[in-house]
C-alpha positions in Angstrom: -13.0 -39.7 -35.4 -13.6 -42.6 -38.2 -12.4 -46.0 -37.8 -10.1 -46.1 -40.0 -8.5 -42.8 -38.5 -8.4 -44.3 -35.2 -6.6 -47.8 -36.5 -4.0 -45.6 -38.2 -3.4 -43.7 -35.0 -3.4 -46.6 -32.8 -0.4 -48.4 -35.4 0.9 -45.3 -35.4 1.8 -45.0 -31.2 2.5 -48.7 -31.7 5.8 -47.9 -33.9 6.5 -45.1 -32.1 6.4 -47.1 -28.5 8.4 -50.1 -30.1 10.9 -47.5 -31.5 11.3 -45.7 -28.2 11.8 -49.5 -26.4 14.3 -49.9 -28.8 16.4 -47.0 -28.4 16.2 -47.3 -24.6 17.0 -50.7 -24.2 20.5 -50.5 -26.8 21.2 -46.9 -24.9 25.4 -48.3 -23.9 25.5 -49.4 -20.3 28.8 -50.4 -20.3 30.8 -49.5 -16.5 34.3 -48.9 -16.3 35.0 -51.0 -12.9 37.9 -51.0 -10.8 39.2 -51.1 -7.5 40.7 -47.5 -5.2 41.7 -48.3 -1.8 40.1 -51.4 -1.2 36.6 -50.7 -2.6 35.2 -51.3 -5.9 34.1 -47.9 -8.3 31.9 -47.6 -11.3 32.6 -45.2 -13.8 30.0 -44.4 -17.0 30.8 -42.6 -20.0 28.7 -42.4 -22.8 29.7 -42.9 -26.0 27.6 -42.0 -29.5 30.4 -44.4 -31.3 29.0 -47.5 -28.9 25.5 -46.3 -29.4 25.8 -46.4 -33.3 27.1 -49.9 -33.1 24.3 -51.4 -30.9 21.8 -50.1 -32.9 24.1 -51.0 -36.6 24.0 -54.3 -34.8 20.5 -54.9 -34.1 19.4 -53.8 -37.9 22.0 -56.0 -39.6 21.1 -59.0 -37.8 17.4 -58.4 -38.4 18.6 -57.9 -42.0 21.2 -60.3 -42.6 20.0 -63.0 -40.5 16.3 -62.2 -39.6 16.9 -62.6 -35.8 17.7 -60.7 -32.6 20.5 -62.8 -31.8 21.3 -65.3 -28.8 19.9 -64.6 -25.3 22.3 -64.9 -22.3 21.4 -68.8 -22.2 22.6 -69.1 -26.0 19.4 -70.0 -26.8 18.0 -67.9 -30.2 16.2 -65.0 -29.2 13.2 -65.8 -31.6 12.6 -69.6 -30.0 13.0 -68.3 -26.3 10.3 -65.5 -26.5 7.9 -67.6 -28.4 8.5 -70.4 -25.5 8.1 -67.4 -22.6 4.8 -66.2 -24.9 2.9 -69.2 -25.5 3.1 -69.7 -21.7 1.6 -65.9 -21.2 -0.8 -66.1 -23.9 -2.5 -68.7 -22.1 -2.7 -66.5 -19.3 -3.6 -63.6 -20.5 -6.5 -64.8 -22.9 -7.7 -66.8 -20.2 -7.9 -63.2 -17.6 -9.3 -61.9 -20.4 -11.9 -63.8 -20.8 -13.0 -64.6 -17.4 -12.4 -60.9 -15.9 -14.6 -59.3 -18.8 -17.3 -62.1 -18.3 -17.4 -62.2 -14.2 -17.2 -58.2 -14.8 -19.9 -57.6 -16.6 -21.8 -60.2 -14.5 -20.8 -58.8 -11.4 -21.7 -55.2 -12.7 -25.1 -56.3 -13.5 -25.3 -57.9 -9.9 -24.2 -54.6 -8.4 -26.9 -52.5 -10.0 -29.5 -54.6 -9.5 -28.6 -54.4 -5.6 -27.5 -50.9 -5.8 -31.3 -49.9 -4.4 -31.6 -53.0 -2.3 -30.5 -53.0 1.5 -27.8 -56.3 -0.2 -25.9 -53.2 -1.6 -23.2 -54.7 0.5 -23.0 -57.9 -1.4 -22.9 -55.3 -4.6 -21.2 -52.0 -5.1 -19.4 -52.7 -1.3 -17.5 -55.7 -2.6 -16.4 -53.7 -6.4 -15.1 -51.1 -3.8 -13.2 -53.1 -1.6 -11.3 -55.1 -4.0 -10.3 -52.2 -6.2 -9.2 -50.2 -3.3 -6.6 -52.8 -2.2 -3.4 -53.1 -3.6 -2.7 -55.6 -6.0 0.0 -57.1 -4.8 -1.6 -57.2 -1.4 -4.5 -59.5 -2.4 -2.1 -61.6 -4.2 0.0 -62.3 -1.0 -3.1 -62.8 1.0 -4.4 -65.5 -1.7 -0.4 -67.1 -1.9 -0.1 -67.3 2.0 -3.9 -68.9 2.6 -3.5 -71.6 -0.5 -0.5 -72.4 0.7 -1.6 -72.6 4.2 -4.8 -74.4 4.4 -4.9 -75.5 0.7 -1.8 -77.5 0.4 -2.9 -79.8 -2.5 -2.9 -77.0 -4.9 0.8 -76.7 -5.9 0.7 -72.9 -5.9 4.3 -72.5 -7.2 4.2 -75.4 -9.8 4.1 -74.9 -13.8 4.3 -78.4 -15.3 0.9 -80.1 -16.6 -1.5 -78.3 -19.2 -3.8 -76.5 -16.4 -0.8 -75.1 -14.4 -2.1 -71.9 -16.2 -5.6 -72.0 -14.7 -4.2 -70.5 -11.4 -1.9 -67.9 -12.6 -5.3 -66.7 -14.7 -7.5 -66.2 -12.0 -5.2 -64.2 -9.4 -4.4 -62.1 -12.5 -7.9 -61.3 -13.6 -9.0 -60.2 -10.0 -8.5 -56.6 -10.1 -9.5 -56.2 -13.8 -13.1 -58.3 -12.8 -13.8 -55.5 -10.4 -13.0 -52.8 -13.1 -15.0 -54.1 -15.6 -18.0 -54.7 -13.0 -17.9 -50.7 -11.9 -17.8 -49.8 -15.5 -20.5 -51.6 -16.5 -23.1 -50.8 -13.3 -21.9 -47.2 -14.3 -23.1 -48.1 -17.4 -25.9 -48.9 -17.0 -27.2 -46.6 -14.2 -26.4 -43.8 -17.2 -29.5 -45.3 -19.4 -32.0 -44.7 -16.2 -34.2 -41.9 -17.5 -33.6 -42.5 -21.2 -36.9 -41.9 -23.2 -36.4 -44.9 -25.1 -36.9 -47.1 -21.6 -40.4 -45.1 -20.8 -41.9 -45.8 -24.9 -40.6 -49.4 -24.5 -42.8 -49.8 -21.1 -45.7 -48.4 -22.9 -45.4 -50.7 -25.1 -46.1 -53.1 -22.6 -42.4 -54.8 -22.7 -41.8 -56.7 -19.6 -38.8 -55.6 -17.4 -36.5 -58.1 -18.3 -36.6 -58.0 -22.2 -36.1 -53.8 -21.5 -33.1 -54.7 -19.4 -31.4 -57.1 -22.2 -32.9 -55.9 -25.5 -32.1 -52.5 -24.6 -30.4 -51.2 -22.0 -27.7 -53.8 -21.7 -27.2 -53.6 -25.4 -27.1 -49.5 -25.7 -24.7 -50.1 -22.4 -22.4 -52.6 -24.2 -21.0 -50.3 -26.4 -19.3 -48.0 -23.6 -17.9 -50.9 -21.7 -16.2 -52.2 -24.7 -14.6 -48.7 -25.0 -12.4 -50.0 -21.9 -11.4 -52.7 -23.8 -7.9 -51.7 -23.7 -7.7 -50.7 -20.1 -8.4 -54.1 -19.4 -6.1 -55.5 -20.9 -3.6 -52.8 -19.8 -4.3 -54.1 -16.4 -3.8 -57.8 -16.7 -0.7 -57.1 -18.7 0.5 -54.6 -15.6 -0.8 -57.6 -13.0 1.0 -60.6 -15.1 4.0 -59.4 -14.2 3.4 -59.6 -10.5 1.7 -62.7 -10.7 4.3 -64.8 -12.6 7.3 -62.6 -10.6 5.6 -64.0 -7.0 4.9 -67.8 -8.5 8.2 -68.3 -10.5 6.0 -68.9 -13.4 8.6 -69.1 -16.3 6.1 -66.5 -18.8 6.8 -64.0 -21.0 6.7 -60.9 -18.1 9.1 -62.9 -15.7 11.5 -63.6 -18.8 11.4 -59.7 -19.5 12.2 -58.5 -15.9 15.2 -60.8 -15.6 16.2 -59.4 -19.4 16.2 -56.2 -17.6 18.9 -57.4 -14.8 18.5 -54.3 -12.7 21.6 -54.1 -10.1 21.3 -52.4 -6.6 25.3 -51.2 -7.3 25.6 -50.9 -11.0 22.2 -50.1 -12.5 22.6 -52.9 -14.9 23.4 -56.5 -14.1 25.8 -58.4 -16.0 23.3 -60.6 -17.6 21.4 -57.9 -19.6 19.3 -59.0 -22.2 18.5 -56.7 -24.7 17.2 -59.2 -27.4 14.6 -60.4 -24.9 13.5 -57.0 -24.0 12.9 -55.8 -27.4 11.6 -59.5 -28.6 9.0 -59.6 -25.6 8.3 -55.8 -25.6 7.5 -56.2 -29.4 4.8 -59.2 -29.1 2.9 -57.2 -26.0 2.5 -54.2 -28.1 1.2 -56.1 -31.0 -1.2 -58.0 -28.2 -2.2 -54.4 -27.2 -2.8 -53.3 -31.2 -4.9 -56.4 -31.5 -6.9 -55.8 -28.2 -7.3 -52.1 -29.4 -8.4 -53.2 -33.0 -11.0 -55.6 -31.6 -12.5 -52.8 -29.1 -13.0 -50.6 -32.0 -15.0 -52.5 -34.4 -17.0 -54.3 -31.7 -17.9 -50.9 -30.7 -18.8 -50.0 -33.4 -21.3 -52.9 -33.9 -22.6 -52.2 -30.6 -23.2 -48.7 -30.9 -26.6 -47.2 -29.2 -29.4 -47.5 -31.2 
């Protein structure tokens, strides 16, 4: 598939995912509730009429008035998710970052102790992380910070480096996925006749390892690009949900308002949703986008 044919597909499943967001989040949720001997009942009926009008809404406003409206705090619906997403971008680029470049540096680490009896220190480690839940690893770092490292205001997010913390328990999970990909990686280029002409040539080890089979490896671990970021945007969530941290992923699950007894809260936010759903998926087109040329720059030679 050419480049260009993959851009246009990935725009393409971008506008269709922000048009499907769209139509679930203005589906009516209006209840009928009442009272029948002493306890409360909730009644729904659907209504294409109330469905027209929310979605008649949403396009005149972006037409008339270019926004999305007022969010439940009367705040403009534009300013609040740019607020929520400069706090989340700071987060995520800073995951990014640091889980690509620890993974690929651990991944290196874990093949060159892959034949060593330090395997332990290696592949071990890459396995245990990834095969413990999430949210697990993130309790067990909350309750020992907390614990026995009570300087580090674990729950604060005032002062410019309040996002340094949130960054690092989110890019845990995605380090360890980068570092299997990439000792998978490179464990795939053992054999290659390119590696046996470039030792007849007399090339030390080192410049055969970086000149060429970390750079013919590069290529594939780019092409997980957008897993990655998949993963951190999957593990913000549950980051800024257990640390209060007021981003753009804790703004969008109290949007959502989900009730135990009515399905939808009272405070529903559709503006936010589709506001904050909108910016991801353009993050995600970016991320995609910048996976695809770089792989194609870094395509084996």
């Amino acid at each position: 598939m050419s480049l260009r044919s993959q851009i246009l597909r990935s725009l393409c499943i971008s506008i269709f995912s922000l048009i499907m967001v769209i139509l679930i989040v203005l589906f009516p949720r209006d209840l009928d509730i009442g009272m029948e001997y002493y306890r409360v009942t909730a009644e729904y009926n659907f209504s294409w009429g109330k469905y027209g009008d929310n979605l008649k809404g949403l396009v005149n406003g972006l037409l008339e008035n270019g926004s999305l409206g007022l969010n439940r705090y009367g705040e403009t619906v534009e300013s609040a998710v740019l607020i929520a997403m400069s706090k989340s971008f700071a987060v995520i680029i800073t995951a990014l970052v640091l889980s690509f470049g620890l993974g690929v540096m651990k991944g290196m680490m874990d093949y060159r102790l892959s034949r060593t009896r330090f395997n332990f220190l290696g592949n071990w480690t890459t396995w245990l992380f990834q095969s413990l839940p999430d949210f697990l690893v993130l309790l067990l770092i909350q309750w020992f910070v907390i614990r026995y490292v009570p300087f580090i205001r674990f729950f604060s997010s005032e002062g410019w480096y309040s996002f340094i913390l949130p960054s690092v328990l989110v890019s845990i999970y995605p380090t360890m996925y980068i570092a299997r990909i990439t000792s998978a990686s490179i464990a795939e280029q053992e054999g290659k006749l390119y590696i046996q002409v470039a030792k007849a040539k007399g090339l030390t080890q080192r410049l055969i390892f970086y000149k060429h089979v970390f750079y013919n490896s590069f290529g594939t671990i780019l092409t997980h690009l957008s897993s990655l970021f998949v993963y951190i945007l999957s593990n913000l969530l549950m980051v800024e949900y257990f640390m209060s941290y007021p981003g753009a992923a804790y703004r969008l699950f109290k949007a959502i308002d989900y009730s135990p007894s009515f399905g939808t809260g009272f405070d529903y936010d559709p503006g936010m949703i589709i506001g904050i759903s909108f910016c991801f998926m353009i993050l995600v087109l970016i991320v995609q986008l910048i996976s695809q040329f770089s792989r194609r720059h870094f395509e084996p030679r």
